[in-house]
N, C-alpha and C positions, 0 to 999 in steps of 0.2 A: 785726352786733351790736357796736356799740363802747361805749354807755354804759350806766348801770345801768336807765335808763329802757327801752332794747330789751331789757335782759335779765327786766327785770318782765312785762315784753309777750309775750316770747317764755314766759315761765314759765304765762304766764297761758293760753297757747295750749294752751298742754303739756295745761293742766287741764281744759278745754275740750274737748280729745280724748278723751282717758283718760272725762269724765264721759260723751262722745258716746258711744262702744261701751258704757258701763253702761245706756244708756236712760234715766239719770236725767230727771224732771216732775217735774211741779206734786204735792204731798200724799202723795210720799212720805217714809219715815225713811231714814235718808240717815247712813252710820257711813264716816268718814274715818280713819283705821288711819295713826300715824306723823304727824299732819296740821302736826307743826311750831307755826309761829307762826299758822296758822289761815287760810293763803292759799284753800287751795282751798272750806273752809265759807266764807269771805267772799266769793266770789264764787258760790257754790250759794245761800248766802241774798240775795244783790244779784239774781240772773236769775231765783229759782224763790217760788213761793207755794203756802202753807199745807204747809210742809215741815218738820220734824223732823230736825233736825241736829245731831248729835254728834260733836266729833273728839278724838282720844283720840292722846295720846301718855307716852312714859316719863320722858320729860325735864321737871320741876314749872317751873323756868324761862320756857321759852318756852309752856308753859302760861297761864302767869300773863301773858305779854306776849299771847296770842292772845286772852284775855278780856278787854284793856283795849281791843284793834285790832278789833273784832267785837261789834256789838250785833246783835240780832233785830232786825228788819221787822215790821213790824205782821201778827199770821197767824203769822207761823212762830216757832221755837223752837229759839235754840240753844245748848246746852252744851259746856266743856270738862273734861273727866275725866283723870286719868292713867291707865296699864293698860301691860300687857305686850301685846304683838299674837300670841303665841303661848297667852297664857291670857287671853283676851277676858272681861272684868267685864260679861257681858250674860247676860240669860237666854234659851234657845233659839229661831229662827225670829221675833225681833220687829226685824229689818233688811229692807228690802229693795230696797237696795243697799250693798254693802261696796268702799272705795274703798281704794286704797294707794298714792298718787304720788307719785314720787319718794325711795321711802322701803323699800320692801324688802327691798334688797339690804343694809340696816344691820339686819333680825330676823335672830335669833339661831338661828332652825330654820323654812324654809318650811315645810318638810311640816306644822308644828303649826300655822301661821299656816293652811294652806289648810282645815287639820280645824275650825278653829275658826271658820274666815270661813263653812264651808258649816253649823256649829251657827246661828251667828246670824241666819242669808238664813233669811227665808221661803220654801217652794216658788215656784218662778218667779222667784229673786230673783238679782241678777247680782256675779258677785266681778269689777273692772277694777282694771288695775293697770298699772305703767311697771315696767320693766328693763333693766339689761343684763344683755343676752342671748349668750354664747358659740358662734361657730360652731366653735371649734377646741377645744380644755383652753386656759384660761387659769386662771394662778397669781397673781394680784393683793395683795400685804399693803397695807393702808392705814393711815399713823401716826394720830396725836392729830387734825391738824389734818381729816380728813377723815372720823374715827372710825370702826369697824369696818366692813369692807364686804366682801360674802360676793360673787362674778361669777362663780361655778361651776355656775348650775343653767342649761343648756341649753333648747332648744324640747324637746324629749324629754323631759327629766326634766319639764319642766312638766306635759307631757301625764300622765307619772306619778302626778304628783301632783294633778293634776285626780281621774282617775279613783279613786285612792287614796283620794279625799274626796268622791267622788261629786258633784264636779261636772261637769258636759260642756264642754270646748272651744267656743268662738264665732269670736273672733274674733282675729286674730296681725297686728298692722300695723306694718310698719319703718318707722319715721323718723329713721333716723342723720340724714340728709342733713340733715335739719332741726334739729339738735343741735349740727353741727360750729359752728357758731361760738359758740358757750359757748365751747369751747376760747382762744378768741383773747381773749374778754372775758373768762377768768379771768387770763390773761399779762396783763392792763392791771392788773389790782388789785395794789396798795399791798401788801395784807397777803401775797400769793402773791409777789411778785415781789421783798420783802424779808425771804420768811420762807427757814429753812434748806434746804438743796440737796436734802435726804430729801425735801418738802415739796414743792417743782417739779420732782423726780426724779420723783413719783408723778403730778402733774399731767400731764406728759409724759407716761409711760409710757401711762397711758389713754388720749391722746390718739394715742396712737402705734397699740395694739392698734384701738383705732377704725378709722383709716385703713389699716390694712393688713388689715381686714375679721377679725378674731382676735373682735371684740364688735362687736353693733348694738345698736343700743336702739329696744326694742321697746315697745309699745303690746297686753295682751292683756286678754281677757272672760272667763269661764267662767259656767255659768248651773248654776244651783241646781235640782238636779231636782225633781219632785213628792210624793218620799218621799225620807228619808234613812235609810242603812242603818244598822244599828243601833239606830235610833228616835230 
């Protein structure tokens, strides 16, 4: 991965997976959590038909840039909304799939993010998501340029946290292997490689815990059971 063009490519992979373990088709509603400048709804509405799409993020900004980079397809439907991912602006059970790629490790409280993604799934509906994922304690601070970023919650604690929200476990796929050269293509960039040494002290360090197996990054499902407790 050396230029911006593999690293599109390879991003676009990433989302590709992440939607494969959700089961995402044709005619469903479809809630992308964090969705950024609206990569992964642009390629759900380029591949899928008579689909319902919404991605939601905190930032008004790249909101505003997702609806200019993103129209609907003739058949499907899609919106950009702002929201918190821990206090999801939807009413109960009308998702069914909840997406989060590349984006959870910057919410502010999974466990409210999992309560809230199994409020909005329908019975039978699938929560998929990207992480990194800790096999040791790792202590990560991240400054401005890579904004807050939480690498504490474990396979374990996930499992917690599934069950906490009554979702069930699926599916847990590792693809460091296929990540590590991000690393090399963020050292080519301009803005990394002339910004302050805190800036590619932190680049490094991730890259470091990566390779010396302290984080992977994971690929996980959870599925939305047939009744939610509490109603």
């Amino acid at each position: 991965m050396h230029t911006p063009d593999d690293f599109a490519a390879a991003a676009e992979r990433l989302t590709d997976e992440v939607c494969a373990v959700a089961g995402v088709h044709d005619g469903q509603r479809i809630l992308d959590v964090g969705c950024g400048f609206g990569g992964t709804i642009a390629s759900l509405n380029e591949h899928l038909s008579g689909v319902d799409l919404t991605g939601m993020n905190i930032d008004d900004r790249q909101l505003a840039r997702a609806r200019e980079l993103v129209v609907s397809r003739p058949g499907n439907c899609v919106r950009f909304q702002p929201g918190d991912a821990c206090a999801l602006p939807f009413s109960a059970a009308c998702f069914d799939v909840v997406l989060a790629v590349e984006s959870i490790f910057h919410f502010r409280n999974r466990r409210a993010f999992f309560h809230e993604a199994r409020r909005v799934l329908r019975p039978g509906g699938c929560l998929a998501l990207s992480d990194f994922v800790p096999l040791r304690y790792v202590h990560f601070k991240s400054g401005s340029f890579y904004g807050p970023i939480n690498l504490r919650c474990s396979a374990a604690f996930y499992q917690r946290l599934a069950a906490e929200a009554g979702l069930a476990p699926q599916i847990c796929r590792d693809v460091t292997a296929h990540t590590m050269p991000t690393y090399r293509f963020l050292r080519t960039l301009e803005r990394i490689s002339k910004a302050p040494l805190s800036v590619r002290a932190q680049t490094l360090l991730l890259e470091g815990l990566t390779r010396l197996h302290f984080l992977r990054y994971m690929i996980l499902s959870f599925a939305a059971g047939r009744a939610h407790e509490g109603g």
